[in-house]
C-alpha positions in Angstrom: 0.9 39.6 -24.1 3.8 37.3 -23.3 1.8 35.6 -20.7 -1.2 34.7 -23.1 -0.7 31.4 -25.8 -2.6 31.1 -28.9 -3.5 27.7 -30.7 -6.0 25.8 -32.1 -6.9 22.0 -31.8 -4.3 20.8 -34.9 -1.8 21.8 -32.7 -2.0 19.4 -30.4 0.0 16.1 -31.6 -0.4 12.9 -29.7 3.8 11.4 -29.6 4.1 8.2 -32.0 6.8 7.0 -29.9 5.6 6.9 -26.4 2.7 8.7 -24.6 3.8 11.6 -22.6 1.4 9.7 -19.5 3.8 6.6 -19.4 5.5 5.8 -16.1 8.4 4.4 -14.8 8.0 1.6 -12.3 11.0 0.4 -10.2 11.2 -3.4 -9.6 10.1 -5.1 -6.7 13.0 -7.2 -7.0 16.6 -6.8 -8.9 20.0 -6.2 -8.9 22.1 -3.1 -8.7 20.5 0.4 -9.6 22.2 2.1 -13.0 21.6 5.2 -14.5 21.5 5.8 -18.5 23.5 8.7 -18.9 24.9 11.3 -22.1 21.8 13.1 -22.7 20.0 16.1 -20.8 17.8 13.4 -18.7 19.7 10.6 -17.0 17.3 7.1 -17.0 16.9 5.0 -14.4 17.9 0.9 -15.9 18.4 -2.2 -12.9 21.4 -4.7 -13.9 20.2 -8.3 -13.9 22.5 -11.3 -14.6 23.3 -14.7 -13.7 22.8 -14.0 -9.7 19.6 -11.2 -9.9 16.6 -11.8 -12.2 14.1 -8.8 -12.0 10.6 -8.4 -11.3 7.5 -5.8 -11.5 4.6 -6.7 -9.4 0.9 -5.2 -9.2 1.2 -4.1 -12.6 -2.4 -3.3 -13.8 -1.5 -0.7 -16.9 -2.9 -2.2 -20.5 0.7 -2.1 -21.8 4.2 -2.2 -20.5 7.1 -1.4 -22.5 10.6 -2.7 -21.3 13.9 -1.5 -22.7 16.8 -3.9 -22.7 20.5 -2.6 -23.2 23.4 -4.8 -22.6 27.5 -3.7 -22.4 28.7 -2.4 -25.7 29.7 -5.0 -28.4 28.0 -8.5 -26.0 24.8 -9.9 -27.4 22.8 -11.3 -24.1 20.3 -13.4 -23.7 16.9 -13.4 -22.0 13.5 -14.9 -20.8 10.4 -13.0 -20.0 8.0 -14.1 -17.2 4.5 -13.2 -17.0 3.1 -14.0 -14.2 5.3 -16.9 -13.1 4.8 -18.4 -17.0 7.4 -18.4 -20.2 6.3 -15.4 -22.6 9.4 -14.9 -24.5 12.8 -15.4 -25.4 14.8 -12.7 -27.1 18.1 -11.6 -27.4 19.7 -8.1 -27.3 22.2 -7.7 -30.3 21.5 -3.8 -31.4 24.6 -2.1 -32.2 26.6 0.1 -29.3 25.3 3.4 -28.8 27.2 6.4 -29.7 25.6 9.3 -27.0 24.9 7.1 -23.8 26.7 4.9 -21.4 25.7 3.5 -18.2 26.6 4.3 -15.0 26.3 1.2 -12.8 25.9 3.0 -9.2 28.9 5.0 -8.4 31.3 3.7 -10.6 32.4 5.1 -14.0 30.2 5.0 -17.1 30.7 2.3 -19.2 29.7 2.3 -23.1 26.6 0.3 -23.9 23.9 -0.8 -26.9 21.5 0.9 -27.6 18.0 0.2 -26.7 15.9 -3.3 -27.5 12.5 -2.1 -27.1 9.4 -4.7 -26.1 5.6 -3.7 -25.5 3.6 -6.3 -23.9 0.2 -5.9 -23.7 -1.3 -7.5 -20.6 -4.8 -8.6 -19.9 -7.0 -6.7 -16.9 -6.2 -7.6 -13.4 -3.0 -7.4 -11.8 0.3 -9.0 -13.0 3.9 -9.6 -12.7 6.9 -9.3 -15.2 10.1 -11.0 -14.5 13.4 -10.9 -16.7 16.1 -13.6 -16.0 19.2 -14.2 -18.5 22.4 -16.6 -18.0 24.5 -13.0 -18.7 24.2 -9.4 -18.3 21.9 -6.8 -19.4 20.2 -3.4 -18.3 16.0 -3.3 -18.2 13.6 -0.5 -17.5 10.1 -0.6 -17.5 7.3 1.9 -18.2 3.7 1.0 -17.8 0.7 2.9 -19.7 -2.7 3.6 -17.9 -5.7 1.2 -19.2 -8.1 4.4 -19.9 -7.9 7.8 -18.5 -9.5 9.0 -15.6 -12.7 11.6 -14.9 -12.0 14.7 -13.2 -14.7 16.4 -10.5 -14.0 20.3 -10.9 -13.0 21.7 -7.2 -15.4 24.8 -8.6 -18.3 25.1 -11.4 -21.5 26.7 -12.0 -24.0 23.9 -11.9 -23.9 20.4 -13.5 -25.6 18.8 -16.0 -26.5 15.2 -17.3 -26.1 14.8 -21.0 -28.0 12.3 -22.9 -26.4 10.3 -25.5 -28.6 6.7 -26.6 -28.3 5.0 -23.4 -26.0 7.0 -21.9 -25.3 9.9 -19.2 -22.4 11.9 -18.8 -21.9 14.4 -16.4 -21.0 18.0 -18.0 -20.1 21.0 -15.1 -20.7 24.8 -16.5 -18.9 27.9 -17.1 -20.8 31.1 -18.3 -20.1 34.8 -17.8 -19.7 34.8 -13.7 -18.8 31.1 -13.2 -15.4 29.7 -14.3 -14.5 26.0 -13.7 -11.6 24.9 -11.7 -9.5 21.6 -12.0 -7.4 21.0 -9.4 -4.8 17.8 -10.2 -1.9 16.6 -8.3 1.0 15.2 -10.6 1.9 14.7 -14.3 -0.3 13.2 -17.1 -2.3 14.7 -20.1 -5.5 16.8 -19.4 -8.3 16.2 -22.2 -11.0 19.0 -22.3 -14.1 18.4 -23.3 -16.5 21.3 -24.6 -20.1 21.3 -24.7 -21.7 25.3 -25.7 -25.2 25.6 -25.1 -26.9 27.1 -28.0 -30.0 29.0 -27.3 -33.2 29.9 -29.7 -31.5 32.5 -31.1 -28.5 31.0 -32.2 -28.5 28.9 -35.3 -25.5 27.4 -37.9 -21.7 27.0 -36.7 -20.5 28.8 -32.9 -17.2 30.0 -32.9 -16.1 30.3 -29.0 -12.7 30.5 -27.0 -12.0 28.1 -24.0 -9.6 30.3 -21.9 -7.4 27.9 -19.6 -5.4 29.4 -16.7 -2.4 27.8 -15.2 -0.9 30.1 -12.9 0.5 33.1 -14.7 -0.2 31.5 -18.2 -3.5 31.9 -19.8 -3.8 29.3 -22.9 -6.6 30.0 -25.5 -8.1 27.4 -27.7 -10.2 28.6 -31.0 -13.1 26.5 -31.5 -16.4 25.8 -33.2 -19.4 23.8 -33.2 -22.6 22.8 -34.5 -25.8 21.3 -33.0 -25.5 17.7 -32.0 -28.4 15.8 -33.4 -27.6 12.8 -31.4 -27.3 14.6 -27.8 -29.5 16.6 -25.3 -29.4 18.2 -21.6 -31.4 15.6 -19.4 -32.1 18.6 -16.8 -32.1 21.9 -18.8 -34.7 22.1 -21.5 -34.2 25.4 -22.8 -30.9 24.8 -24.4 -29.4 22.9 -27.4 -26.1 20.9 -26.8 -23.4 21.6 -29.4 -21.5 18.7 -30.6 -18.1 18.1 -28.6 -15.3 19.3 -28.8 -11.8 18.6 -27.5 -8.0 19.7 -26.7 -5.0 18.4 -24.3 -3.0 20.5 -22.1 0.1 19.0 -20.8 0.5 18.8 -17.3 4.2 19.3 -15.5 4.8 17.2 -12.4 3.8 19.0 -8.6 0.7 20.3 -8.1 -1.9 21.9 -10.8 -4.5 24.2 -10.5 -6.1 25.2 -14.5 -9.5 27.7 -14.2 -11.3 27.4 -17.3 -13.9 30.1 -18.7 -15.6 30.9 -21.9 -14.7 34.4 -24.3 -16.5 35.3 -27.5 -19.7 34.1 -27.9 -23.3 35.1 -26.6 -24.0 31.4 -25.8 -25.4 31.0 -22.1 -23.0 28.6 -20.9 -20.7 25.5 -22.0 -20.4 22.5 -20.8 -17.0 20.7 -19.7 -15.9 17.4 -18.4 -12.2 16.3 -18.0 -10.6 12.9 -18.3 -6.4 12.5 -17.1 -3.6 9.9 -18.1 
């Protein structure tokens, strides 16, 4: 049993800090590569001062968040650029950090603040970010997607369209002889959406298990569900759609492979779609 998880949906905490599916973006342009180090993961900053400004092009995420540090006990200075145009002026003056110190290429680790943090929202389309400042600080920048992504299954029983007011959403099926497979290369956060099909017979609240496997790993989620009075199967008539129901699965960087299936219930199917960050 050490290979098999247990949980239900309240377990599943979406971070108040930062999402799990921010990225790191190097700069298009910038000064000399440093590394935030003192705790188990080592950060990647740039340097920019008086003779290199920094800049991130193509950015299309809905936010960005930059960190600023600067060299322990200096407040600094700076200008943000959006696009070519002023946004801001700020200063870093946050008080030197007690666990980490930067490591400015390969020389020694030098003490430094702790972090100014920014978010910046930007509007749709593509963009630039640019830091300049007459002195010396350290910036990173992390971008977060605009919406998550729909995932195709690589394997599924049959697919179905379901009808919500105006809308249509494509569901794939897993019953008693057909799991569905979700292949996905890289990191991010895996929603699952549940659909079960209830039948004549069945009536009141479904209890059902979504069983995900991820290599040697089987993770279970406990759920249950009612009949949706709001949605219906476009192309199969002899079922009832339950209402939806969800859960995340974090996904570890390389390449993924998660087959889902269905456990305790006598429903004929459920339906699942899958959206990534």
């Amino acid at each position: 049993m050490k290979n098999k998880i247990f949980f239900y949906i309240a377990l599943f905490a979406v971070s108040t800090t930062l999402p799990v599916f921010a990225k790191y973006v190097e700069p298009a342009s910038g000064g000399k590569s440093c590394m935030l180090v003192g705790g188990k993961t080592a950060w990647k900053y740039t340097l920019v001062d008086s003779e290199n400004s920094t800049e991130w092009r193509n950015l299309t995420a809905d936010y960005v968040y930059v960190y600023i540090r600067a060299p322990k006990d200096d407040g600094s200075d700076f200008q943000i650029y959006i696009d070519g145009k002023k946004y801001k002026k700020a200063s870093v003056v946050e008080k030197p950090s007690k666990k980490y110190e930067m490591r400015i290429e390969d020389a020694n680790p030098k003490p430094v603040t702790t972090s100014k943090k920014m978010k910046i929202k930007l509007a749709k389309g593509m963009h630039s970010v640019e830091l300049k400042t007459d002195e010396k600080i350290y910036v990173r920048l992390v971008t977060v997607p605009r919406k998550a992504s729909a995932i195709t299954p690589e394997e599924y029983g049959k697919s179905l369209s379901l009808v919500a007011g105006d809308n249509l959403t494509t569901y794939y099926t897993a019953d008693a002889s057909n799991s569905v497979v979700v292949k996905y290369e890289g990191s991010g956060t895996l929603t699952v959406w549940s659909r079960l099909a209830f039948d004549k017979k069945m009536k009141g609240t479904q209890h059902y298990v979504v069983a995900a496997m991820m290599g040697k790993k089987t993770i279970r989620a406990k759920l249950e569900t009612i009949i949706s009075e709001t949605s219906t199967w476009e192309n199969d008539g002899e079922v009832i759609t339950g209402k939806a129901r969800t859960f995340k699965i974090d996904l570890p960087k390389g390449s993924n492979e998660i087959r889902f299936f269905i456990e305790d219930t006598t429903a004929p199917f459920c339906g699942f779609r899958f959206t990534v960050r």
